[in-house]
N, CA, C and O of each residue as an XYZ file, in Angstrom:
256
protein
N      90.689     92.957    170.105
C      91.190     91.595    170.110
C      90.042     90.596    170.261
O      89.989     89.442    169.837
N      89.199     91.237    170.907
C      87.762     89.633    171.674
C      86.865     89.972    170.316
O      85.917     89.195    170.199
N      86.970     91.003    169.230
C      85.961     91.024    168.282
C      86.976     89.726    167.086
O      86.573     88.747    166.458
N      88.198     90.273    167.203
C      88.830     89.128    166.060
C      88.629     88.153    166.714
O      87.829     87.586    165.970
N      88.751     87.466    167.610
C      88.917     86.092    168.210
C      87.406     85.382    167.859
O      87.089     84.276    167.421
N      86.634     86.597    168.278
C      84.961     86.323    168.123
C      84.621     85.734    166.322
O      83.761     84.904    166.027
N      85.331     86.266    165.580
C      85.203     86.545    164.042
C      85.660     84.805    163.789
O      84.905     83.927    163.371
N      87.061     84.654    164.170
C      87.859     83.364    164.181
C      87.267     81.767    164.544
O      87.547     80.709    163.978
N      86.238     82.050    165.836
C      85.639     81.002    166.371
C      84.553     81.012    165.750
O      84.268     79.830    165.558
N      83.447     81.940    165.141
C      82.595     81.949    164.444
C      81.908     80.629    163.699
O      82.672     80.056    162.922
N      80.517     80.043    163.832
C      79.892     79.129    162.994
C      80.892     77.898    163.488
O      81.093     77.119    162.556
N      81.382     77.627    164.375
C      82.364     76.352    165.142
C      83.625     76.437    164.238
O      84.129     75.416    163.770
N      83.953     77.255    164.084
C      85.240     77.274    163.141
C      86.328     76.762    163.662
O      86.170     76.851    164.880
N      87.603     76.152    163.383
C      88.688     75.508    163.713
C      90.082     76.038    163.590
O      91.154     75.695    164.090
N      89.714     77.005    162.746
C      91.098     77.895    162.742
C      92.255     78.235    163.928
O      93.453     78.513    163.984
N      91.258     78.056    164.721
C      92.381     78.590    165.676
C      92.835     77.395    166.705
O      93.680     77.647    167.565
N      92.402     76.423    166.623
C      92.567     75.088    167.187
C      93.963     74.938    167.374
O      94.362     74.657    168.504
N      94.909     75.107    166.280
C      96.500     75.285    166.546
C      97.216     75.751    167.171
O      98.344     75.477    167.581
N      96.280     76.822    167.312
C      97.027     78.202    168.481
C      96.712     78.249    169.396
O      97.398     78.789    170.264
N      95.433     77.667    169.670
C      94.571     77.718    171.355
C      95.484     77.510    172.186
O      95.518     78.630    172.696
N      96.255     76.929    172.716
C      97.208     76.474    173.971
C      98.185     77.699    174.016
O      98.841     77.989    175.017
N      98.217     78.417    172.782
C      99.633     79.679    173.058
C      98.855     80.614    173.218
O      99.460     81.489    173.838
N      97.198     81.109    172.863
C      97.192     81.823    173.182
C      96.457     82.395    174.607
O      96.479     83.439    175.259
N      95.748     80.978    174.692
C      95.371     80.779    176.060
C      96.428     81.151    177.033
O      96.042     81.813    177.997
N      97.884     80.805    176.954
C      98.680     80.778    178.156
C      99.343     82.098    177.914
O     100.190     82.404    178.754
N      99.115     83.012    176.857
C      99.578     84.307    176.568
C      98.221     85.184    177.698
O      98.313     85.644    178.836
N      97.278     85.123    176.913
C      96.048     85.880    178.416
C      96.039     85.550    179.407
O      95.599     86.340    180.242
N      96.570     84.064    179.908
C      96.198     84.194    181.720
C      97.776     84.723    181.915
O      97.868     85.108    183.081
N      99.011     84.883    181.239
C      99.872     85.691    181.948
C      99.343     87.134    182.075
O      99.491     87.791    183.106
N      98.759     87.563    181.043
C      98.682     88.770    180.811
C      97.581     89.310    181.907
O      97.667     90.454    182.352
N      96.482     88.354    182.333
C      95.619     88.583    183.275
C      95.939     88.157    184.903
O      95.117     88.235    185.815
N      97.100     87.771    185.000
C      97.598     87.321    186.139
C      98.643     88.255    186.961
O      99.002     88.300    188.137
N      99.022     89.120    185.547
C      99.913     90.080    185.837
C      99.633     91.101    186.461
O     100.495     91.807    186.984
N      98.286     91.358    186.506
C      97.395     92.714    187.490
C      97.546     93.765    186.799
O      98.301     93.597    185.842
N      97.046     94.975    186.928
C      96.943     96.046    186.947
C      98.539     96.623    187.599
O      99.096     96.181    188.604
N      99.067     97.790    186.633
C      99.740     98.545    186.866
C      99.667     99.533    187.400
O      99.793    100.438    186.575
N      99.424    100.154    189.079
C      99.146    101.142    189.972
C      99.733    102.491    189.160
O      98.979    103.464    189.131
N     101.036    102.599    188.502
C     101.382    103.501    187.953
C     100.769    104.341    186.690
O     101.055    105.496    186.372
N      99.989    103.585    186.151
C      99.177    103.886    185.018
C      97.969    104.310    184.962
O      97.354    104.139    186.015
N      97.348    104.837    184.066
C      95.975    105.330    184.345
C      95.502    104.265    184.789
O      96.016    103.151    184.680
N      93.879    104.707    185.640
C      93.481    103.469    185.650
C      92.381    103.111    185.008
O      91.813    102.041    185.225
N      91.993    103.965    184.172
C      90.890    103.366    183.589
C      91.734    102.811    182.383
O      91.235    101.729    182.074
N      92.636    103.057    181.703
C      93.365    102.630    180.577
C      93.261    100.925    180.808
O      92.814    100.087    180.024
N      93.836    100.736    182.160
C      94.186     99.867    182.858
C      92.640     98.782    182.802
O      92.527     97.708    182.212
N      91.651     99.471    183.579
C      90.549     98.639    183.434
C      90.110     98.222    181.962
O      89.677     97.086    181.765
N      90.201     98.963    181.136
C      89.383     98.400    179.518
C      90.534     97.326    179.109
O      89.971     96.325    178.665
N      91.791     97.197    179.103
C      92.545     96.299    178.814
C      92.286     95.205    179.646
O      92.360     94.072    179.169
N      91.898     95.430    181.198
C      91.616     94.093    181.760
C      90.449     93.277    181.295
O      90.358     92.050    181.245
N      89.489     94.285    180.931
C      88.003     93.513    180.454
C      88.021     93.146    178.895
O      87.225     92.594    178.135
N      89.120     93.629    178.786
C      89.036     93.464    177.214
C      89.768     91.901    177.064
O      89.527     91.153    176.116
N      90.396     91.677    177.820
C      91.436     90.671    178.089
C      90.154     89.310    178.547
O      89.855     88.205    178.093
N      89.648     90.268    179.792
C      88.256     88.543    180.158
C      87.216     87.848    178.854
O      86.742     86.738    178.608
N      87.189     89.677    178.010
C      86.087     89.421    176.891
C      86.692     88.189    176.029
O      85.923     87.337    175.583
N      88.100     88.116    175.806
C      88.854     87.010    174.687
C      88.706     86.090    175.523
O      88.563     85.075    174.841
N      88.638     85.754    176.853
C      88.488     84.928    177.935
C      87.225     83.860    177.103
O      87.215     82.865    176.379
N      86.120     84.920    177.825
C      85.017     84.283    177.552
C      84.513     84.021    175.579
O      83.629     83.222    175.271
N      85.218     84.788    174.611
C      84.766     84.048    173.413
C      85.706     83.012    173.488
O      85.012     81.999    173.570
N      87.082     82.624    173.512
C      87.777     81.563    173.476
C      86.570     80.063    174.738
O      86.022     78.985    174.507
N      86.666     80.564    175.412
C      86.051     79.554    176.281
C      84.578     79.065    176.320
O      84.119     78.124    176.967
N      83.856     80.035    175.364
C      82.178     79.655    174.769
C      82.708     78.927    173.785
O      82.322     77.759    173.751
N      83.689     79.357    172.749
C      83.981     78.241    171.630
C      84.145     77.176    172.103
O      83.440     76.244    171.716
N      84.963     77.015    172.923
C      85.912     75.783    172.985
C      85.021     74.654    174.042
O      85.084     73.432    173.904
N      84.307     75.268    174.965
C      83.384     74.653    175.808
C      84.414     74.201    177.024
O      84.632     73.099    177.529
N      84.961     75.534    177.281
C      85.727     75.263    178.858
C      85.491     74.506    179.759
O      86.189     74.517    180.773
């Protein structure tokens, strides 16, 4: 997901300018939601970092 997002924002691109607000508020639920104790946990960790990685390309683009 943080390599497409990375691809999208690319060279100051604008494409995603429309969607920024849905998908911004789609990752901080998804990162707010924690870790599932029941689940592996490393499964668990690469989805969380994978989740900060779209964090941080959305928020280098956009200049958080």
């Amino acid at each position: 997901m943080s390599m497409v997002l990375d691809v999208a924002v690319a060279d100051n691109s604008k494409v995603l300018d429309p969607l920024l607000p849905v998908v911004m508020q789609t990752l901080h639920g998804l990162v707010c939601a924690g870790p599932d104790p029941s689940v592996n946990m490393s499964s668990t960790l690469k989805n969380a970092n994978e989740l900060l990685r779209c964090f941080e390309v959305l928020c280098t683009a956009d200049s958080c």
